[in-house]
C-alpha positions in Angstrom: 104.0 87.6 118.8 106.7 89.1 117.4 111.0 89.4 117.7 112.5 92.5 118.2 115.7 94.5 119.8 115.0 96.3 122.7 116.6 99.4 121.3 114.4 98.7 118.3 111.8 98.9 120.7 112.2 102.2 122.7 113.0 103.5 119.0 110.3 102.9 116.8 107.7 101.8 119.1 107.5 103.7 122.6 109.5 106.4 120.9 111.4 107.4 124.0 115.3 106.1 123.4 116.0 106.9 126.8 114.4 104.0 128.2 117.2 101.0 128.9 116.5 98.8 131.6 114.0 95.8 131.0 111.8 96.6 133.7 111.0 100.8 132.2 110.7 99.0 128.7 108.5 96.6 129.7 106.6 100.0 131.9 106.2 101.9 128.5 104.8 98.7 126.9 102.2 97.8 129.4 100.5 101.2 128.9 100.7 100.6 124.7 98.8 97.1 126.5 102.1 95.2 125.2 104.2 92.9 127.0 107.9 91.8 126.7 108.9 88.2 127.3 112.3 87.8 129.1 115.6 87.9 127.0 115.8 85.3 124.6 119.8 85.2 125.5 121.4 87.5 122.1 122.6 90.7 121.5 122.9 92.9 118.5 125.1 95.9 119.3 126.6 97.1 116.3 130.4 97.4 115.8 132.9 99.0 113.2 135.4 96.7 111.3 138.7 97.7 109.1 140.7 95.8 107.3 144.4 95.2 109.9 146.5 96.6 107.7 144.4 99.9 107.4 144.1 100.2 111.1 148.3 99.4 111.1 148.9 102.1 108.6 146.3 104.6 110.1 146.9 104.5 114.0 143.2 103.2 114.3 142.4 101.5 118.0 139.6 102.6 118.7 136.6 103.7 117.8 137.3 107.4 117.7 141.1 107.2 116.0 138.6 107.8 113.1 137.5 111.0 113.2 141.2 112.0 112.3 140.9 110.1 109.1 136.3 111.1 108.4 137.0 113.3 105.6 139.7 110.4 104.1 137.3 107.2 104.3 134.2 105.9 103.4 132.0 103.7 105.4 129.2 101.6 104.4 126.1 100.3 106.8 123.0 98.8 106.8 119.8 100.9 106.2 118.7 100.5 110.3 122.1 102.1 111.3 121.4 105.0 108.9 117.5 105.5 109.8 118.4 105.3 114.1 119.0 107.9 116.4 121.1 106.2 118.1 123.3 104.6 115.0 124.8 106.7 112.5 123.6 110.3 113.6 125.1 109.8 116.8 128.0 108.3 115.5 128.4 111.3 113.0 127.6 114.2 116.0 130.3 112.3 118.6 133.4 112.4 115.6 132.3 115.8 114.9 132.9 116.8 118.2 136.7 115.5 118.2 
């Protein structure tokens, strides 16, 4: 038995990030001869934090308000948001493209 996200999951083992509902994750796994128990009721979506005064003096809202300021800042994350496709290399391609 073992704990894991189910982005963790469709990342690292079924290797297809394009699953995301339970029932095609828990497809993928049956043919690995895995199963999946049910939620266990938490989620672990990542989010970006900056200090209220910086976001006061900046203009920063949301999320992309940013990519105005990517070659200003420096940002700091944990080694699983810098190894995932869908953490800091997508985060990097969608401010590129604004």
């Amino acid at each position: 038995m073992y704990a894991d996200y189910t982005g963790t999951l469709t990342e690292a083992i079924i290797k297809n990030p394009q699953l995301k509902s339970q029932q095609e994750i828990q497809d993928a796994l049956a043919r690995l001869d895995l199963v999946m128990s049910e939620p266990l009721g938490f989620n672990n979506t990542y989010a970006l934090a900056v200090r209220e005064s910086f976001a006061r003096q900046n203009g920063v809202r949301i999320i992309s308000d940013l990519a105005r300021l990517k070659n200003t800042v420096r940002a700091a994350f944990s080694y699983e948001f810098m190894d995932r496709a869908d953490g800091y290399r997508a985060w990097r391609r969608s401010i590129a493209s604004t």
